[in-house]
N, C-alpha and C positions, 0 to 999 in steps of 0.2 A: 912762534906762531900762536902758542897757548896766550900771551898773553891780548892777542888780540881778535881770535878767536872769542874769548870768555868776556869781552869790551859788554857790558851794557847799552853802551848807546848803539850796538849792533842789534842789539836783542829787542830795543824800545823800535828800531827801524824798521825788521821785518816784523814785528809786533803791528803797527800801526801801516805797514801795507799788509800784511796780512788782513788785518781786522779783527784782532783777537784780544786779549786781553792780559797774555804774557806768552813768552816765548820760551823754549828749552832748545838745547843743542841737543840733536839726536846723534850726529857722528860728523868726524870732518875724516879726508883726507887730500892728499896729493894725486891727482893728475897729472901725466906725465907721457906725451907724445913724442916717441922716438922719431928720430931722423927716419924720414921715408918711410912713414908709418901709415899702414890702410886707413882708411875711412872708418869711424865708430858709428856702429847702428844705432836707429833711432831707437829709443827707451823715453820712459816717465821713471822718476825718485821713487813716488811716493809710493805704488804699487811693491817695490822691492823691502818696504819697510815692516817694524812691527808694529805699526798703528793706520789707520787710515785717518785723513783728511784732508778738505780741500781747501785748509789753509796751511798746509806745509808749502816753508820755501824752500828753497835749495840759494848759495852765494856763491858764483866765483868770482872768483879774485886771478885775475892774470900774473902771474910771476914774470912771466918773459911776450911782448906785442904775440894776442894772437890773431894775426893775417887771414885770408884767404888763401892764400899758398902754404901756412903752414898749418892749418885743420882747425879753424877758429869755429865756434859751434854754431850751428843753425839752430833755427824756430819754427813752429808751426803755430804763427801767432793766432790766438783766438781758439786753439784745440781745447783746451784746457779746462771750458768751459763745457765742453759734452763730452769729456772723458769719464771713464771710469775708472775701478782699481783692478780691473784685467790687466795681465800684465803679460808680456814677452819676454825671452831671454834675450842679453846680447851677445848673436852668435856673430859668423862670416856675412850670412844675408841683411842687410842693410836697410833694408825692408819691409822684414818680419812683424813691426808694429801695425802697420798695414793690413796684413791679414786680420786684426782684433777688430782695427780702425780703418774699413776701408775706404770710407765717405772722407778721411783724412789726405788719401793718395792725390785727390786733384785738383789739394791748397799749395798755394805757393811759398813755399820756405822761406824764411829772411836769415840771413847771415847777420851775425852779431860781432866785428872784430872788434879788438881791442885793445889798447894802451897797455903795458906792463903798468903794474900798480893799480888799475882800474878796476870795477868792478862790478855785478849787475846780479840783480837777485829775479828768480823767476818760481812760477807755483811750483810747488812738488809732482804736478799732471802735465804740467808741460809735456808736449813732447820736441824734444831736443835730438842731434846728432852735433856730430863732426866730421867735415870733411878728411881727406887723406894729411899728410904731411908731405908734401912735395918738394922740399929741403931739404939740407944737409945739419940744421941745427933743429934745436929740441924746443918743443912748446909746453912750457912745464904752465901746470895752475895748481888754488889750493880751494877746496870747495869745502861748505861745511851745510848739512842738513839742518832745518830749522824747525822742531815740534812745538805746536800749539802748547799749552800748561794745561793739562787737562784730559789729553789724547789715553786712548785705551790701548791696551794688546789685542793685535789680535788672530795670535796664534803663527804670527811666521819669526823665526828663529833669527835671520838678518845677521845683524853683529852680535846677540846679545850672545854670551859666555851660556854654556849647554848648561849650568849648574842652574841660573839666573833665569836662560827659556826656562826650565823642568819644574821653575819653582812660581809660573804666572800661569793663571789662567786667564781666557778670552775675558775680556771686559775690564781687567785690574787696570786703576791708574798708573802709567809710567811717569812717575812722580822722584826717584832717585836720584840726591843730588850729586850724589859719586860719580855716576855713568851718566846722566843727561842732565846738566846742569842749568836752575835757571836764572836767565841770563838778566831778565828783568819783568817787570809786570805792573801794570798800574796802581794796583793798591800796595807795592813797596817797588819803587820805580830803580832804585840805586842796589839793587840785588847780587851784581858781576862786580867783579874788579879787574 
C-alpha cells in the first residue's frame, strides 16, 4: 500500500484539484466494514485534524465493490463550501453533524458506490456518511488524508506522537518528511517515489 500511497502522480492529482501548490500525506488508513455493520455518522476529515484547510482532501480507494447494500458512503454535495472547522464526534447518532449544521439537514444526500479498485477524492469539509452493511461479507477501503505544503498546527493532537504534539506550537509549519511526507509540488514535481 506504502508504495502507492507515496505515488507522486497522486500527490500532483489532489494537488491540482485541490488548487494548491504541493501536497503532503497527512495520514492514511484502512476502513473496514464488518458484516452487518450499523450505519457510520456523518463527519468532515478536516475538522478532526492538526491543521486547518479548505483545500484538504481526503482518497478512498475501494478494496472490495462498495454497494448500497453494503454501506457505500454518501455526500452532502455542495456542503463543503459553507462549512466550517466545527467539528462533531462520531458517535451512535447518525446525525449529530446536524445539530452544528442544521441548514445541512434538508439537502439531499447522493450515494457514491463503487468498483473495487476505484476511486474518488473529496475536500476535507465534506460531509460524508455511510450507510449500514446489510450483508453477510465485508466492505473493506483504504483512505489516505491529503495536507496542502504549507498547512500550520493548530493545536489538536490527532495522530501526532504526544512527544511530537508537546514539541509544536499553534502556527508551526507541519513540514516533516518522516511523518507527512511530500508527495509532490510544482516547483520539484518528481518529489515521491
Amino acid at each position: 500500500m506504502r508504495e502507492q500511497i507515496v505515488d507522486a502522480r497522486l500527490g500532483k492529482m489532489a494537488s491540482e484539484l485541490a488548487g494548491v501548490d504541493g501536497m503532503r500525506i497527512w495520514h492514511d488508513q484502512a476502513l473496514i466494514k464488518q458484516p452487518w455493520a450499523n450505519p457510520t455518522g456523518w463527519r468532515q476529515d478536516n475538522p478532526f485534524w492538526s491543521y486547518y484547510s479548505r483545500n484538504a482532501l481526503s482518497i478512498g480507494v475501494a478494496l472490495d465493490d462498495a454497494t448500497l447494500q453494503n454501506g457505500c458512503l454518501y455526500f452532502l454535495p455542495g456542503a463543503h463550501k459553507t462549512a466550517t472547522f466545527d467539528n462533531s464526534q462520531i458517535g451512535p447518532n447518525i446525525s449529530d453533524l446536524f445539530d452544528i449544521y442544521p441548514q445541512w439537514a434538508k439537502m439531499q444526500s447522493a450515494p457514491a458506490p463503487m468498483k473495487a479498485g476505484s476511486c474518488s477524492f473529496h475536500n476535507g469539509l465534506m460531509p460524508h456518511g455511510a450507510g449500514p452493511n446489510m450483508t453477510p461479507g465485508w466492505r473493506r477501503a483504504m483512505t489516505c488524508g491529503y495536507m496542502p505544503d504549507g498547512s500550520v498546527f493548530n493545536g489538536i493532537q490527532n495522530i501526532l506522537p504526544q512527544a511530537v504534539f508537546e514539541s509544536l506550537e499553534i502556527g508551526d509549519v507541519l513540514d516533516d518528511d518522516s511523518r507527512n511526507p511530500l508527495l509532490w509540488h510544482r516547483s520539484k514535481p518528481y518529489v515521491a517515489a
